[in-house]
N, C-alpha and C positions, 0 to 999 in steps of 0.2 A: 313358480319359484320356491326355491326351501326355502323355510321360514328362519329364522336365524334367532338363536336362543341365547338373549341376555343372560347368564348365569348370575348365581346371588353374588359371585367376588367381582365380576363387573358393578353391578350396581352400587355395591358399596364402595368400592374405588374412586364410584363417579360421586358418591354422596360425601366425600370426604375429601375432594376439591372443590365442590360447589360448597359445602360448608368452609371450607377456608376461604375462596372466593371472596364469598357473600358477606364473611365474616366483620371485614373492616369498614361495612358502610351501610348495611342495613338497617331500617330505621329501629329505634326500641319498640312500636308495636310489631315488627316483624318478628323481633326476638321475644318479647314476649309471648306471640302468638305459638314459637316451635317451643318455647319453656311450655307451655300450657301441653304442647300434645305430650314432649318427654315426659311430663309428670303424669297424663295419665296412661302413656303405653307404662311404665312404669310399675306402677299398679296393677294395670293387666296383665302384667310379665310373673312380678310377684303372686298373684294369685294363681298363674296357669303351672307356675316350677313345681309345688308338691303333684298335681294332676297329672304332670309330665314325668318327672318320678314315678310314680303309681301305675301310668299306662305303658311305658316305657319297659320299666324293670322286671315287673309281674310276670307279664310272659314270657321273657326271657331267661327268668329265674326257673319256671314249671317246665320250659324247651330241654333246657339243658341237665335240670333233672329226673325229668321222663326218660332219658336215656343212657341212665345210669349204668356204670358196668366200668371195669379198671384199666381200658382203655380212655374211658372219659375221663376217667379223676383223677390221671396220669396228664393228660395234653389239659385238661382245664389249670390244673396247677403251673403244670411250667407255662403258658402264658401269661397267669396270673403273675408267677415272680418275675418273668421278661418285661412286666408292665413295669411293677411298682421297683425293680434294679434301674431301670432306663428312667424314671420319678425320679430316684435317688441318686442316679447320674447328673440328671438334670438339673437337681437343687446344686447339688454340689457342683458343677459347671459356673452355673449361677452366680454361685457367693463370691466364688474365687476371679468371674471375668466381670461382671455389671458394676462393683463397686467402681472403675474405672473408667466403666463408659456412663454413669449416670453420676455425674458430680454434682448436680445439684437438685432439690428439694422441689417437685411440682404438685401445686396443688393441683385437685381433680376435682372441685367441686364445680358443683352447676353454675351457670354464668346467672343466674339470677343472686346469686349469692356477691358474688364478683360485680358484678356494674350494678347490684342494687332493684334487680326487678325480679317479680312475681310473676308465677302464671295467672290468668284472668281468673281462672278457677282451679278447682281440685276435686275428684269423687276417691273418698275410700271405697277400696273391694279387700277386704280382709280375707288372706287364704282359708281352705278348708282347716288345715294343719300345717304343722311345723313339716320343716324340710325332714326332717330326725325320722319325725314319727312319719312320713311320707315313705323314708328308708326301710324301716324296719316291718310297717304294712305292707310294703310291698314283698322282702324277703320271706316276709310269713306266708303269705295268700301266695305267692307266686314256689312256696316250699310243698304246703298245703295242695293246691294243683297238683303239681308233682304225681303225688302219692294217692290224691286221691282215684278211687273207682270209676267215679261219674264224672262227665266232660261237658256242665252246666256252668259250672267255673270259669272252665279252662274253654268255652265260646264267650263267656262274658266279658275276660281279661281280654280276649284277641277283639273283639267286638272294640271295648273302650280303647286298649292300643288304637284300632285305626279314627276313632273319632281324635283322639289326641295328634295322630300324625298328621290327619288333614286339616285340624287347626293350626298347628306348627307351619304348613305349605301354604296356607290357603289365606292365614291372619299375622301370624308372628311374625315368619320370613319374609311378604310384603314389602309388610310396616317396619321392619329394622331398617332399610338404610334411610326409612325418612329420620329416625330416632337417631342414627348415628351421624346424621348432616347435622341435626341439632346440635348434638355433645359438640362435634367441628364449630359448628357456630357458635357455641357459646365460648368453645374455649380460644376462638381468635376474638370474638370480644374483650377477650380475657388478658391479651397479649401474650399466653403459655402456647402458641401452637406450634409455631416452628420449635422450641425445645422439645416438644413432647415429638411431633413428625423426627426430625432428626436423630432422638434417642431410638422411637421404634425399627428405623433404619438397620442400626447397630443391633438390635435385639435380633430381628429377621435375621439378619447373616452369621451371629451365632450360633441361633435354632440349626439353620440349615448346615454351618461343616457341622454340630454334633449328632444331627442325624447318620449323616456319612460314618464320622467316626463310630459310633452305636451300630449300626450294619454292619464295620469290620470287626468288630469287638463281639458284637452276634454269629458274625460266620466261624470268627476265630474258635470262639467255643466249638459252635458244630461241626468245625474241622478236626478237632481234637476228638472229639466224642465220635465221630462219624468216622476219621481217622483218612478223611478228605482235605485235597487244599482247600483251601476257604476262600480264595481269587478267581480259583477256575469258577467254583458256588455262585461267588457275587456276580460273573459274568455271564453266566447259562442264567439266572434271573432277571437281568437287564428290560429281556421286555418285560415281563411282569411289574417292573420298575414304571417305564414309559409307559403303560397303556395302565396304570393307575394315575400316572400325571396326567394323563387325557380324559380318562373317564371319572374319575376324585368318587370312585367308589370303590369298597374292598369287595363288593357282592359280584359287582359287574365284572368283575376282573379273573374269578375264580378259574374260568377256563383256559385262560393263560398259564397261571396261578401254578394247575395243574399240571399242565403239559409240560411246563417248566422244574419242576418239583421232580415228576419221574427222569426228567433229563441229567437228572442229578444221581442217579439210581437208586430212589427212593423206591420201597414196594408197592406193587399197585395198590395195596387194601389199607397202608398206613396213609399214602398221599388221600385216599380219595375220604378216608373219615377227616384227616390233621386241617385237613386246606381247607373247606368247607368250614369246619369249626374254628377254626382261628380267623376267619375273616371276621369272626362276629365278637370275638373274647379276647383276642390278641392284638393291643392298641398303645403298643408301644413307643410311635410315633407321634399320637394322640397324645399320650401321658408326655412328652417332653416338650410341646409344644405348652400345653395348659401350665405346666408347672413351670417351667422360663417365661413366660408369660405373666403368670401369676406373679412369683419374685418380684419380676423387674415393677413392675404398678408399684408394688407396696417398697419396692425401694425408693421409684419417684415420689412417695408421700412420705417417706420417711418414717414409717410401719416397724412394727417387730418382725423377721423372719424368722425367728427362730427357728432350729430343728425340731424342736418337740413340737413344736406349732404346724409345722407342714408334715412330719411323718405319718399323724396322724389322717390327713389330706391327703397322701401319695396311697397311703391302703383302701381309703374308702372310695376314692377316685376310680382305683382300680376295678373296684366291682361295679360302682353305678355307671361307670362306660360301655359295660357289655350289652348295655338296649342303643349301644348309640349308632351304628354300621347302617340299620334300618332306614333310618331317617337322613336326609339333605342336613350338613352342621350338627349331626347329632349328639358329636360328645362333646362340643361345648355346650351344646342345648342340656345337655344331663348331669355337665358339668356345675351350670349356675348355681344349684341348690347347695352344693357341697361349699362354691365358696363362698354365699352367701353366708350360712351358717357356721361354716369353720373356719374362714379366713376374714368374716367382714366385711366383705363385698358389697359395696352401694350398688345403686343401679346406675351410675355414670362407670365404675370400674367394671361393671359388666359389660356394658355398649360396648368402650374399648376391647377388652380381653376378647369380645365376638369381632371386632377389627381385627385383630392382631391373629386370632386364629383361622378367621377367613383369609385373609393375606397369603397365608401358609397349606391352607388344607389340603393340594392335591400333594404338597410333599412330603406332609404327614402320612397319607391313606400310602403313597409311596411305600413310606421306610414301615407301614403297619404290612403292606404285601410283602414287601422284598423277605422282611423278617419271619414270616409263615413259613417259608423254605427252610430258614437256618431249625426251627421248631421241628419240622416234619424229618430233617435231616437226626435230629436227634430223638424224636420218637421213634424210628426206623429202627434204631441201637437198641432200645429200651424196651421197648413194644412188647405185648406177646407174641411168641411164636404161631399162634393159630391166629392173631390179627393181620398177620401178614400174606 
């Protein structure tokens, strides 16, 4: 018989009723006993984010400039702005719908704080480095690479990449939905869950039409530019659409991807560089989900959003996502560091934000595929004539 594959957003679906469940009548050593694990996966979370930065970004930083040339630095850029326009959509979406759906004030602190209990115990693991300095090592060594002659590096970076990604598969992903039954448990301890459950409802279903509308408003351009309708586009993409919703990978999906890109009468030599490199740097989808995600938390704690506070966050998001395609959750996994650092992100705002983006990821990977088309539609236009 085939074996039948629990996926991670099953799991956590199931960990986030059983912690509501469990919530209203288990005893305090039960809760004390899931406080005790949250605090130290916690710390092991914290100590693995710069490592996962560092193994993540590195060689995807020396991939993409090893193959340098003005075809590259043409489709790396317009992803890059299609990321952080669809960020800045997103915030702005945000500001202007969530004040409405989130009218009132939830704390998110640990349910030990709220009903008065401690975990049994505690172990500090203090990171290597800061998240910053995790960034900026990584853009250097993985720049370094790059350029350099000798490829002792550049197996060392890919060597520690895959030790980090089979800790991520093998330790992190696991252990998350026990960690996020906890957060469930604590916070029906708490009596905040159905307000928090019900707000994210309303979150989800705005994520989802602004992806829709972000797709029309992506084709509309490369209709213009391409000097194509943009509805015939959205719909010669369609499976590429649906066999990202099945497969919730941008990697897996490329030959679709493709087939559907020349359908569009893209040139063979612009489709078959654009589509390939945009599954991995063009995450558009991604960026709209992390950052309405992001928002709405810090409006239920009643936070600053400012714009200066998150523009900063929408550029920097934009680059540390491009290690994320590789890995199962990878760009909230690449995400944490950023908002720990620059938005203040605990480790209970993290658990959620990896709920909330799991919820959603095959229709992010979706609108990150669909939107490769509208890319490749407009590199076509641009391109050189001898790339074509």
């Amino acid at each position: 018989m085939k074996k039948i594959k629990f996926g991670l957003l099953p799991r956590v679906i199931v960990a986030i009723l059983l912690g509501i469940a469990f919530g209203g009548f288990m005893p305090e050593w039960g809760i004390r006993t899931f406080i005790t694990f949250n605090e130290l996966f916690s710390q092991l979370l914290g100590f693995a984010i710069p490592l996962i930065i560092l193994g993540l970004v590195t060689p995807s930083i020396s991939d993409i400039g090893r193959s340098a040339g003005r075809m590259l630095a043409l489709t790396a850029l317009l992803a890059y702005v299609a990321t952080v326009v669809a960020g800045l959509a997103a915030y702005a979406t945000g500001v202007i719908t969530f004040p409405s759906l989130i009218s009132h004030e939830i704390e998110l602190n640990a349910a030990s704080e709220a009903v008065k209990l401690a975990p049994y115990f505690t172990i500090e693991i203090p990171p290597l480095m800061g998240v910053m300095t995790a960034l900026v090592l990584s853009f250097m060594t993985g720049l370094g690479i790059a350029y350099a002659e000798g490829d002792t590096l550049r197996r060392c970076a890919a060597e520690f990449r895959d030790i980090v990604v089979k800790s991520i598969e093998t330790v992190i992903l696991p252990l998350l939905p026990i960690y996020i039954f906890g957060m469930f448990l604590n916070m029906t301890a708490m009596g905040e869950v159905m307000r928090i459950v019900s707000v994210f409802i309303k979150i989800i279903g705005v994520i989802f039409l602004l992806h829709i509308v972000w797709l029309v408003a992506l084709y509309s351009v490369a209709g213009a530019v391409g000097r194509k309708n943009p509805f015939k586009m959205l719909a010669t993409m369609m499976p590429a659409y649906f066999t990202a919703l099945g497969t919730q990978s941008s990697a897996a999906t490329i030959p679709v991807t493709l087939a559907q890109t020349r359908k569009m009468g893209v040139s063979e030599g612009v489709a078959g560089f654009v589509i390939p490199l945009c599954a991995t740097i063009h995450l558009s989808g991604s960026m709209l989900k992390i950052v309405m995600c992001a928002l709405a938390l810090m409006m239920m704690q009643g936070l600053d959003y400012s714009f200066s506070q998150f523009i900063g966050f929408i550029f920097m998001l934009g680059i540390t996502m491009v290690a994320a395609p590789g890995v199962p959750g990878g760009a909230i996994m690449a995400a944490l560091g950023v908002l720990a650092s620059m938005l203040g992100f605990s480790p209970e705002d993290q658990a959620l934000m990896i709920s909330l983006y799991v919820a959603m990821d095959s229709f992010g990977t979706a609108c990150n595929v669909t939107g490769d088309g509208a890319l490749a539609v407009i590199m076509d236009k641009i391109a050189p004539q001898s790339q074509k």
